[in-house]
C-alpha positions as CSV (number, residue, x, y, z in Angstrom):
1,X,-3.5,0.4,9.4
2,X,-2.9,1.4,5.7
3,X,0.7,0.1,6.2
4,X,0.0,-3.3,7.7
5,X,-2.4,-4.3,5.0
6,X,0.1,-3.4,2.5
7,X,2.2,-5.6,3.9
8,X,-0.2,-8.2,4.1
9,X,-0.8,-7.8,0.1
10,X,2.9,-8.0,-0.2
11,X,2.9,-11.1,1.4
12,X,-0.4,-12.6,-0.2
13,X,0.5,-11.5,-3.7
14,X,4.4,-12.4,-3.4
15,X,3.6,-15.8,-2.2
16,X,0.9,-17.0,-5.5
17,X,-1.4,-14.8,-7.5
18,X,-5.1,-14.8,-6.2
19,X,-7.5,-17.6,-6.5
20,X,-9.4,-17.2,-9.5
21,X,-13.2,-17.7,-9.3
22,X,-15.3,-20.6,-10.5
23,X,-14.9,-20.2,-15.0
24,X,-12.0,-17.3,-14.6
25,X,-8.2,-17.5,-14.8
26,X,-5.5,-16.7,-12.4
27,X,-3.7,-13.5,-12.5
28,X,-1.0,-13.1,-15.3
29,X,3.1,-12.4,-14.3
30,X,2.7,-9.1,-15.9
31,X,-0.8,-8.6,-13.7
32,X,1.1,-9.6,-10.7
33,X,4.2,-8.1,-11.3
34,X,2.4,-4.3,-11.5
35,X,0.3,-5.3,-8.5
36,X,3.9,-6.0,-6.2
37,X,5.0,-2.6,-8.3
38,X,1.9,-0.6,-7.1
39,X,2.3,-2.3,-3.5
40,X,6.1,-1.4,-3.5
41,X,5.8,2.2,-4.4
42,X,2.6,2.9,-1.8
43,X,4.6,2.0,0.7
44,X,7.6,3.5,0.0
45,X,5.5,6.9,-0.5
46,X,3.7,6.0,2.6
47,X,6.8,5.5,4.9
48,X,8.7,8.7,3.4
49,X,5.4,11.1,4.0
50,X,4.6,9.5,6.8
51,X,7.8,7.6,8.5
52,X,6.8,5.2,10.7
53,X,3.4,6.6,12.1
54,X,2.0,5.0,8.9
55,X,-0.6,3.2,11.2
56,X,-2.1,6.1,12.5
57,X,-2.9,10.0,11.6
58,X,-1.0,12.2,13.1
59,X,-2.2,15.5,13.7
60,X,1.6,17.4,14.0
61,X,4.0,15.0,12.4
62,X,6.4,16.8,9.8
63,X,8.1,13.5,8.0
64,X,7.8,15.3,4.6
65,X,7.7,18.7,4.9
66,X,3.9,18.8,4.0
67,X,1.3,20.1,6.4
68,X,0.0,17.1,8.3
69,X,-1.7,15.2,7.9
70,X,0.0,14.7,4.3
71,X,-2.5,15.0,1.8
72,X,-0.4,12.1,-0.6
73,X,-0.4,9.8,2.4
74,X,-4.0,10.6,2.6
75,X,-4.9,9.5,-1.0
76,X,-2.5,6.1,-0.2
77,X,-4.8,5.4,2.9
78,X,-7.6,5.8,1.3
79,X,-6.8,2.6,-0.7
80,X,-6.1,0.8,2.1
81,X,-8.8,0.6,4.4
């Protein structure tokens, strides 16, 4: 799950910056920019702790080397509900 809603932010950021509310201003390049950094790198991490059972939680996977499931994937999912 973490994984595809990256990708969905990926695609939702890369294609405009977010609305901005009623009285407020669209995001800045430098705002957007970091936020398709941030994206970028979380799945990067996500894909190398992880490989591609990023979706799910697997309960004997080894893709980094860390016991499983890998506490830095953890943290990563977290943000991604």
């Amino acid at each position: 799950m973490a994984l595809k809603a990256i990708e969905l932010q990926l695609d939702s950021v890369s294609s405009g910056a977010p609305a901005a509310g009623s009285g407020e201003s669209g995001w800045s390049e430098k705002q957007i920019d970091d936020r398709l950094a941030e994206l970028h790198r979380d799945r990067a991490t996500l894909l190398a702790h992880w490989g591609f059972q990023a979706s799910t939680r697997p309960a004997g996977a080894t893709a980094c080397g860390n016991s499983q499931p890998c506490p830095v994937a953890l943290g990563i999912v977290e943000k991604y509900p």
